[in-house]
C-alpha positions as CSV (number, residue, x, y, z in Angstrom):
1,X,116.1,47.8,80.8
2,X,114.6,44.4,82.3
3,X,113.2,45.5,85.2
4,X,110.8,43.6,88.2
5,X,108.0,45.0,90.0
6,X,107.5,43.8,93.8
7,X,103.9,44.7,92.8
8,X,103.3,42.1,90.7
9,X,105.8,38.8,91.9
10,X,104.5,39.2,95.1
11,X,101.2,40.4,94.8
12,X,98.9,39.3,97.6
13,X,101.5,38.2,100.5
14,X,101.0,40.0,104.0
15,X,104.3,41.7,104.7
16,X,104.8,39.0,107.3
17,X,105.1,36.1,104.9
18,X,106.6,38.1,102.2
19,X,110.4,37.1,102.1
20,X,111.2,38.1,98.7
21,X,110.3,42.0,98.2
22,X,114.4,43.3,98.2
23,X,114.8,39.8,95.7
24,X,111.5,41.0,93.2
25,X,113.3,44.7,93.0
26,X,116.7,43.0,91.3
27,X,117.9,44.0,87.8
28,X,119.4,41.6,85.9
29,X,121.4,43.7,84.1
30,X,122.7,45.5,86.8
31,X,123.6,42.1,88.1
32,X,125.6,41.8,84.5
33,X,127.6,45.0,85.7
34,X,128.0,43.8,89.0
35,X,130.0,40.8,88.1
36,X,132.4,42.7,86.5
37,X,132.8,45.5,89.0
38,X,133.8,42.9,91.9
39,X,136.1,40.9,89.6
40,X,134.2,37.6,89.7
41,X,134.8,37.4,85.7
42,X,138.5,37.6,86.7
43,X,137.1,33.5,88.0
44,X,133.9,32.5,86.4
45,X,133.1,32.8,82.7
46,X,129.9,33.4,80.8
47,X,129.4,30.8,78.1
48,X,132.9,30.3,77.9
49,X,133.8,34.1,77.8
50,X,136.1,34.9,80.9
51,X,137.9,33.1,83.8
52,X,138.5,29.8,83.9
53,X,138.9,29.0,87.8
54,X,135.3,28.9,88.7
55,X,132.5,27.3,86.8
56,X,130.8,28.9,84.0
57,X,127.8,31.4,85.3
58,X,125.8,30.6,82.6
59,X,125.2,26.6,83.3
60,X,126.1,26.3,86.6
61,X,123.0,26.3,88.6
62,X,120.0,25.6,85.5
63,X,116.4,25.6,86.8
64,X,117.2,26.6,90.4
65,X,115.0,30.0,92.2
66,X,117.2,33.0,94.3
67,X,117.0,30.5,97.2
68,X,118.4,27.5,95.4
69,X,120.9,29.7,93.9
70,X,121.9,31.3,97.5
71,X,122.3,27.9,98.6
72,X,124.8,26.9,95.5
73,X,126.6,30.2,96.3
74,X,126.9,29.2,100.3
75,X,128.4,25.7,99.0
76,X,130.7,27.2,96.5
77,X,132.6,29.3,99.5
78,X,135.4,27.7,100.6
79,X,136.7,27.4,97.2
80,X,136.6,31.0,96.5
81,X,138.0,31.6,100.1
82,X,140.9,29.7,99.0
83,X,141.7,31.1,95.5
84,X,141.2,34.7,97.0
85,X,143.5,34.4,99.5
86,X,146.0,32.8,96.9
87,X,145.5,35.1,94.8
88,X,146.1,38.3,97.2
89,X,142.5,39.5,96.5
90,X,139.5,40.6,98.9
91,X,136.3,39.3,99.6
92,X,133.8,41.0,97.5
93,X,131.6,42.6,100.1
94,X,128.2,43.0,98.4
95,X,125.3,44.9,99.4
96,X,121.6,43.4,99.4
97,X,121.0,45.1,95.9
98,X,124.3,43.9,94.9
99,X,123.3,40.4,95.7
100,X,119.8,40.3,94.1
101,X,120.7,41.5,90.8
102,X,124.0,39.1,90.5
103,X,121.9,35.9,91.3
104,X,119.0,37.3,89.0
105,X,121.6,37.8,86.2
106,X,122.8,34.5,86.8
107,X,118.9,33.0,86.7
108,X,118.4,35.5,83.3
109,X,121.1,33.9,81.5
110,X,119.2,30.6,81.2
111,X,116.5,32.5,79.3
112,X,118.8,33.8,77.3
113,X,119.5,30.7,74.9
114,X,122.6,29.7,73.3
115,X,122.0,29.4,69.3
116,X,120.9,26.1,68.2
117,X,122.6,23.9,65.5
118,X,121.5,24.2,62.0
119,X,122.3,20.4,61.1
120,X,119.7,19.3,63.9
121,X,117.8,21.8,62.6
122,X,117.6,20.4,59.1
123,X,116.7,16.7,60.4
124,X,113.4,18.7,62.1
125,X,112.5,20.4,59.2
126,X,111.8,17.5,56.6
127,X,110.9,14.9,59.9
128,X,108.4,18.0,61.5
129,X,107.2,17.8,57.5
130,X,107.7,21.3,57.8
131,X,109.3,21.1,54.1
132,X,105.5,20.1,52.5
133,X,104.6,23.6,52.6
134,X,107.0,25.5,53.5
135,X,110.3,26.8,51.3
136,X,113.6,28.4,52.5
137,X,114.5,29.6,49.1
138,X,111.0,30.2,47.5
139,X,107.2,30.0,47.5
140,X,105.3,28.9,48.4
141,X,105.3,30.3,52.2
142,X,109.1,30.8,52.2
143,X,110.4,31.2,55.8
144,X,113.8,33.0,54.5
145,X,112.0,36.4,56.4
146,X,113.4,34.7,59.8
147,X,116.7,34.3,58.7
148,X,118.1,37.6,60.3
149,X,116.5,36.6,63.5
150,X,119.2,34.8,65.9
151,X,116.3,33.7,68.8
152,X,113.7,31.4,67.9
153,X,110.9,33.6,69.6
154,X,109.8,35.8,66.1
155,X,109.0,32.4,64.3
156,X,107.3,31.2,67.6
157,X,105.1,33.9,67.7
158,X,104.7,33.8,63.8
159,X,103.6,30.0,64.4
160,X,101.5,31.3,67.4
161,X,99.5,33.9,65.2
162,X,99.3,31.3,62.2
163,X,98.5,28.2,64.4
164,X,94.6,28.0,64.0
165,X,95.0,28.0,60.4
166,X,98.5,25.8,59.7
167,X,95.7,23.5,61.5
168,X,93.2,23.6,59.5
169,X,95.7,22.9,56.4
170,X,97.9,20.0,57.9
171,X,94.1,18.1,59.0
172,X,93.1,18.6,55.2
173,X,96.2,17.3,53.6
174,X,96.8,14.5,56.6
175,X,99.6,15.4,58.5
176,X,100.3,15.5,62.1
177,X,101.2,18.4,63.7
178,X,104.3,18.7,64.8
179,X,105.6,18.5,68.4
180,X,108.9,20.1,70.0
181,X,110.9,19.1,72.5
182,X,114.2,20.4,74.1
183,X,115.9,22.7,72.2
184,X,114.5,21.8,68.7
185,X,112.9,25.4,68.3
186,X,116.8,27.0,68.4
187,X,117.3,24.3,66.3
188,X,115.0,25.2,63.7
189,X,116.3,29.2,63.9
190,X,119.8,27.8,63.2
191,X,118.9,26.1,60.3
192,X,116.3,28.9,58.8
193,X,119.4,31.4,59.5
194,X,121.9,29.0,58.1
195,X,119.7,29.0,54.7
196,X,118.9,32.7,54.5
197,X,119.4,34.1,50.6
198,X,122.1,36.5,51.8
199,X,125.2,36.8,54.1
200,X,124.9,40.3,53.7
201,X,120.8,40.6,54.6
202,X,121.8,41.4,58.5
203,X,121.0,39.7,62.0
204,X,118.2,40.9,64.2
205,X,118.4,40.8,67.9
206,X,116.2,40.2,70.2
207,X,115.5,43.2,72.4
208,X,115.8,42.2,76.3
209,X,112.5,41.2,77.3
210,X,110.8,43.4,80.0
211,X,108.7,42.0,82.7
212,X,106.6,44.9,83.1
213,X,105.3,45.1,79.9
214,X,104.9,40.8,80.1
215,X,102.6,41.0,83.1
216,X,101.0,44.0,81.2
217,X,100.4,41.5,78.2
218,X,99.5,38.6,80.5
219,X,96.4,40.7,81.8
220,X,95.6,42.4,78.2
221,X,95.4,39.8,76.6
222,X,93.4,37.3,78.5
223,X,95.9,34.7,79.8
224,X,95.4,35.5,83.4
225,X,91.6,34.3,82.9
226,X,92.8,30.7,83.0
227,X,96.2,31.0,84.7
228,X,95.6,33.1,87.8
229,X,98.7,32.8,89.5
230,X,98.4,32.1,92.9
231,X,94.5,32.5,92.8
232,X,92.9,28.8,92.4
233,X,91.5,29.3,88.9
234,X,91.7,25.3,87.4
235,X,90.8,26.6,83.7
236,X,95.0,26.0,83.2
237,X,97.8,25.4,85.3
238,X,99.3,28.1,87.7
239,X,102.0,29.3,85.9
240,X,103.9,30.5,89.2
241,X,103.8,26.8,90.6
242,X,104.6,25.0,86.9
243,X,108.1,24.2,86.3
244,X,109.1,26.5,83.3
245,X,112.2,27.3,84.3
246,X,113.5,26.6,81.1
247,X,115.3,28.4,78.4
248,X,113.2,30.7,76.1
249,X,113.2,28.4,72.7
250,X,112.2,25.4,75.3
251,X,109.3,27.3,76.4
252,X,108.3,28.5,72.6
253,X,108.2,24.5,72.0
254,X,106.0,23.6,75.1
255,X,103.7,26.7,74.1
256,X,103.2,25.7,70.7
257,X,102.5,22.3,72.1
258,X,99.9,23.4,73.9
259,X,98.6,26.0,71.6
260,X,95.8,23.7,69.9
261,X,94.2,22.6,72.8
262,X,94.1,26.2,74.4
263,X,92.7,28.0,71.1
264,X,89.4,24.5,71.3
265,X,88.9,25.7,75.5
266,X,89.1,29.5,74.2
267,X,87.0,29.0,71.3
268,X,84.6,27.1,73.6
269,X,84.1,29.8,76.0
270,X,83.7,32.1,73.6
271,X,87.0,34.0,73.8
272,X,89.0,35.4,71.3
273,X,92.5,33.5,70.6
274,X,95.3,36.3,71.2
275,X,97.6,37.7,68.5
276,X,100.8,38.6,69.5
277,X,102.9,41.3,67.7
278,X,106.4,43.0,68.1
279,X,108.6,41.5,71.0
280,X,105.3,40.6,73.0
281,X,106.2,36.9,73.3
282,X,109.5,37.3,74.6
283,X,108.1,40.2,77.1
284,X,105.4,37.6,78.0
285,X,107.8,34.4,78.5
286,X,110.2,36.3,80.2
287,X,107.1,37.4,83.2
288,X,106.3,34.0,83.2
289,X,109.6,32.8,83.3
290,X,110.4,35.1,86.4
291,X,107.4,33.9,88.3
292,X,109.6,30.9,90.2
293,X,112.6,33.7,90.8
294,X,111.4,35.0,94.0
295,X,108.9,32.5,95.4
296,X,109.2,31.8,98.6
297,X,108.2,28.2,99.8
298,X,110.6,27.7,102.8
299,X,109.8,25.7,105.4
300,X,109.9,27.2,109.5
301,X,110.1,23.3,110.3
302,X,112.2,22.1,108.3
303,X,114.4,25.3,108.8
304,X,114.8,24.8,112.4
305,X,115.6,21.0,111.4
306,X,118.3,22.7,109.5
307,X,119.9,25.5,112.3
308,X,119.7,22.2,114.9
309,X,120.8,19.5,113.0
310,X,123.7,21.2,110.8
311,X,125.3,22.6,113.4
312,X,124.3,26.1,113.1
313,X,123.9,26.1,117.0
314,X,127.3,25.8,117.5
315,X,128.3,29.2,116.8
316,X,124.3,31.0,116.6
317,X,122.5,29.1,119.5
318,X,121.3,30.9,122.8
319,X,123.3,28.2,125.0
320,X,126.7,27.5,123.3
321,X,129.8,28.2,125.8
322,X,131.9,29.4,123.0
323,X,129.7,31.2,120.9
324,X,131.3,33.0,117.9
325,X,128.2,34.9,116.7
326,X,125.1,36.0,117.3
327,X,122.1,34.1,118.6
328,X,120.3,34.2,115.1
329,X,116.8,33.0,116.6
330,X,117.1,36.0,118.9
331,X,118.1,38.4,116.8
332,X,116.0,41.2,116.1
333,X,117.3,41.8,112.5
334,X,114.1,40.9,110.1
335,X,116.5,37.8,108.3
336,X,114.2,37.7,105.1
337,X,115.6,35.6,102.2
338,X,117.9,38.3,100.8
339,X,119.2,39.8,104.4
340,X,120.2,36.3,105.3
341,X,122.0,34.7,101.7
342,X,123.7,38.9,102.1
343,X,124.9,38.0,105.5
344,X,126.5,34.9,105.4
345,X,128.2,35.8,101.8
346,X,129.8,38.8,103.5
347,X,130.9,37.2,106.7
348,X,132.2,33.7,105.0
349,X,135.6,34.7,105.3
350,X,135.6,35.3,109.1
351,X,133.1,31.5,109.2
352,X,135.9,29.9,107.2
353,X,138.7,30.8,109.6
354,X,137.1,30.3,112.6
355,X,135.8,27.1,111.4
356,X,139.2,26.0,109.9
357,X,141.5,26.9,112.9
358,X,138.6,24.5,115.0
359,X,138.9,21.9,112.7
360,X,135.3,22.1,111.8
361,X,133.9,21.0,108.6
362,X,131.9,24.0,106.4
363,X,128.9,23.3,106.6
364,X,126.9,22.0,103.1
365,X,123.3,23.2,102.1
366,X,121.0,21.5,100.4
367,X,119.0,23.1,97.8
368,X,116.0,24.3,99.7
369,X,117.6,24.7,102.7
370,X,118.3,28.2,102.7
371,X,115.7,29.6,102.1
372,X,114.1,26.9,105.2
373,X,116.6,28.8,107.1
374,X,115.0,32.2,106.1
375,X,111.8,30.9,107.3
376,X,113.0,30.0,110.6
377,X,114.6,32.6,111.4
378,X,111.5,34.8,110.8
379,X,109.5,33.0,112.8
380,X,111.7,32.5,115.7
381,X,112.3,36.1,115.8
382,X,108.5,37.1,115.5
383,X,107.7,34.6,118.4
384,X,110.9,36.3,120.6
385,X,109.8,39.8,120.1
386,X,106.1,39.5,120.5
């Protein structure tokens, strides 16, 4: 079971910054079940697989945190208001769990890549040069071991383990190595699978990575000596703040990128260059991966911006004549990231027809803007309350 610690996404914030401890609890796969259990595959599909109404879970949304996501899903309202009520169904009510693990399912499945196609994949292998010393039917150094394997992650890491060496014999013979991009990783897979000696010789799935045993990894074996997240440490980039957000083969091809010039720095200080084994590189992808899930980087300013200039005060403000709910800056609820995206899912339908039978227009979020709002709120009702 995927499962995230609070101890380790949000290691280090005081409790009265930390916005994201109910969001770094949420199970993806519970989120899977979820989906299911409140009918929203009766609307939205998964890589094609379910309703058609709404748009597909698994791209709508790419490379966007919980907050982003929140944001989409306060967009996307109206919509679902509509079809609901022509439909004859109900609101799905969710609780703050609920809600957590849905968007983190949702965030999961662009980890979770989509096999890659084996004709691109045979272009890469004889342009990569891959073909001058490796085989797919024979030696020498036949690759036809990977062609069970559906995700590109066990030849990654096979690469990884091999890369010092593969160096050494591509700067003897002349050859450049060769650089990924996009999905050409899945690519690869597809075409090494495509060739493998037998239809009969099985597929291998990957197990689901777990982010517990990644963060384990990303201590054991030495990365968090030049990637301290959140720390200051300029040996390599802050993962946390890099924009990996990508699916898993696009990470195994910006890793292997990157691979030469981190085994010349770790063979410079002295350190030893890390051998991965098992499903270690999918556990350790997937921690870094869920790094940017739960980070919080609203914005009091810029949230207050938001509640003023949006409108929010119409119905939420301490001095409206026809107030409709309550004063949110006042409010003594603790309206973290979660507590807030929960809220306003839950009450949409009510919003909606209040706003409808006034003729107002719903009111669109950008991105970011939610979880600006979060930030706000948090401060305004620290600074009420004191």
């Amino acid at each position: 079971m995927l499962l995230m610690a609070c101890s380790i996404l949000c290691a280090g914030s005081a409790r009265g910054e930390d916005a994201t401890a109910g969001i770094a609890s949420a199970n993806p796969m519970e989120g899977k079940l979820a989906l299911t259990r409140k009918g929203c595959i009766t609307c939205h599909s998964i890589w094609g697989v379910g309703g058609k109404l709404g748009p597909d879970l698994a791209t709508a949304g790419q490379d966007q945190s919980f907050q982003q996501l929140a944001s989409m899903f306060w967009n996307h309202t109206p919509r679902m208001v509509q079809l609901l009520k022509q439909k004859g169904s109900e609101w799905p009510v969710l609780s703050e769990k609920e809600m957590a693990d849905i968007i983190s399912f949702i965030y999961y499945l662009k980890l979770l890549d989509r096999p890659g196609d084996p004709d691109l994949g045979k272009i890469l292998f004889q342009e990569k040069k891959c073909i001058t010393c490796h085989s797919l039917r024979e030696q020498p150094l036949p690759l036809t071991r990977f062609g069970t394997y559906v995700s590109p992650v066990y030849l990654a890491q096979a690469m990884w383990n091999a890369g010092q060496s593969m160096q050494k014999v591509q700067r003897e013979r002349g050859i450049a190595m060769p650089l990924f991009s996009g999905r050409d990783m899945a690519d690869l897979q597809a075409y090494i699978r495509s060739m493998k000696s037998s239809p009969d010789s099985g597929t291998v799935y990957m197990p689901l990575p777990d982010l517990t045993r990644g963060a384990a990894l990303f201590r054991s074996k030495g990365c968090v000596r030049c990637h301290q997240t959140g720390a200051g440490n300029h040996v390599g980039p802050d993962l946390s703040r890099s924009p990996l957000r990508k699916s898993i083969s696009e990470i195994c091809g910006i890793l292997w990128n990157h691979s030469f010039a981190m085994q010349a720095r770790m063979a410079a200080g002295g350190v030893e260059f890390p051998r991965l084994e098992e499903n270690e590189l999918a556990d350790l992808l997937a921690y870094i991966y869920f790094l940017h899930f739960s980070r919080d980087q609203g914005d009091a300013v810029r949230g207050g911006n938001v509640f003023n200039g949006k409108g929010c005060t119409n119905c939420h403000g301490s001095g409206t004549s026809n107030k409709q709910g309550p004063d949110l800056a006042a409010s003594k609820q603790d309206y973290d990231m979660l507590r807030l995206a929960t809220s306003m899912w839950n009450h949409a339908p009510i919003m909606y027809q209040f706003m409808e039978s006034e003729v107002m227009k719903w009111i669109k979020l950008d991105l970011d803007d939610m979880q600006d709002l979060a930030k706000f709120l948090r401060r305004a009702g620290d600074k009420k309350h004191q």
